[in-house]
C-alpha positions as CSV (number, residue, x, y, z in Angstrom):
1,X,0.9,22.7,-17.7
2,X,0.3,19.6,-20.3
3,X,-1.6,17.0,-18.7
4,X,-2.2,13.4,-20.9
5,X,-4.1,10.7,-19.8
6,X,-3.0,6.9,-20.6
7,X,-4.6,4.0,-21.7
8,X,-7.2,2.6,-18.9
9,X,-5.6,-1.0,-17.9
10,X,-6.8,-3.5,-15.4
11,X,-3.8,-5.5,-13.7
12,X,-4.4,-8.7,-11.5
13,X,-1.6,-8.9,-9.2
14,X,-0.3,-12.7,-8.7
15,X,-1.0,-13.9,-4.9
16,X,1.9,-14.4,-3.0
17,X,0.2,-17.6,-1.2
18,X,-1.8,-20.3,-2.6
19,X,-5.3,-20.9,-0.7
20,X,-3.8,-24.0,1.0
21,X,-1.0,-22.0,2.5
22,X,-3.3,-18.7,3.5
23,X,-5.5,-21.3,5.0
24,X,-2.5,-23.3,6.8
25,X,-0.8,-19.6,7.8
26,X,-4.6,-18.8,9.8
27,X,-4.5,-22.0,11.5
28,X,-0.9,-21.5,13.0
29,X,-2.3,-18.3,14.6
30,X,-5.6,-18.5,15.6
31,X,-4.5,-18.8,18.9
32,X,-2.5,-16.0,19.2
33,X,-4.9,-13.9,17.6
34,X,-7.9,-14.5,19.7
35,X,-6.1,-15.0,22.7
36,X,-4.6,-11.9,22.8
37,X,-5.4,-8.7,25.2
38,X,-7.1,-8.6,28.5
39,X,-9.1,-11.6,27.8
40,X,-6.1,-13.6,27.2
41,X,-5.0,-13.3,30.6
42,X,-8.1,-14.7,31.7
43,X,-9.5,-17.0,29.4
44,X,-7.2,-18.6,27.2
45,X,-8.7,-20.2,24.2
46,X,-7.9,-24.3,23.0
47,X,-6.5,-25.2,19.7
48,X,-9.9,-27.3,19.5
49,X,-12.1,-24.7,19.9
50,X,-11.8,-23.0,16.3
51,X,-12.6,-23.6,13.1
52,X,-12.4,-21.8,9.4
53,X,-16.1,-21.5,8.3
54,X,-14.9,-19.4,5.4
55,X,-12.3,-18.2,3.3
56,X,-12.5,-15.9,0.0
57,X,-10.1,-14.7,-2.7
58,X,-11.1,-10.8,-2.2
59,X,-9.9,-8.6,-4.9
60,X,-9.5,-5.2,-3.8
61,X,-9.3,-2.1,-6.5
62,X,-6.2,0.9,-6.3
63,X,-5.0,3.5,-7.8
64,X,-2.0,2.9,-10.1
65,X,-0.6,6.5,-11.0
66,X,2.6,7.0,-12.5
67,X,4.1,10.2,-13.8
68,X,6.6,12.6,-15.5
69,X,7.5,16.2,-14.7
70,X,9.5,18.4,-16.9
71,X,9.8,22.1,-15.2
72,X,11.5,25.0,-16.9
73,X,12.6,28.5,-15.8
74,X,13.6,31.3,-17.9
75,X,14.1,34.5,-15.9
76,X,16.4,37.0,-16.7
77,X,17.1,40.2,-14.4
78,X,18.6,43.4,-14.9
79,X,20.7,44.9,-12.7
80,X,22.3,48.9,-12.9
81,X,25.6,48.9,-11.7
82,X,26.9,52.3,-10.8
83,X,30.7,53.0,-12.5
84,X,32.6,55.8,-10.6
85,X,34.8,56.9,-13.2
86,X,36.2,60.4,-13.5
């Protein structure tokens, strides 16, 4: 088995939402995330009652693996075949 390492590279994926949209996207369900489960049923939460106190660009590290596998079999076999010849 050959194993080769590649070059270490650091990628920064591009966001798929600007902050003003991640921020807009929260504030269309706060509501439906608060006011969900048994509580909900209860005690259901006003639009006025919330508020974003803070909001972050978080960059999160992964694994980025990408390989190649090249297998190859040599087997040979003998067999005895019997010949009934007079």
């Amino acid at each position: 088995m050959d194993i080769t390492f590649g070059k270490e590279q650091i990628f920064r994926l591009l966001p798929k939402l600007n902050m003003d949209q991640a921020r807009e996207k929260a504030w269309d369900k706060k509501t439906t995330v608060f006011g969900s489960g048994l509580t909900g049923l209860f005690s259901c939460p006003k639009s006025e009652e919330f508020q974003i106190k803070y909001s972050e660009y978080r960059y999160e590290p992964f694994w980025h693996v990408a390989s190649n596998v090249r297998y190859e079999y040599d087997r040979t076999r003998s067999y005895n075949v019997p010949i009934l010849a007079p």
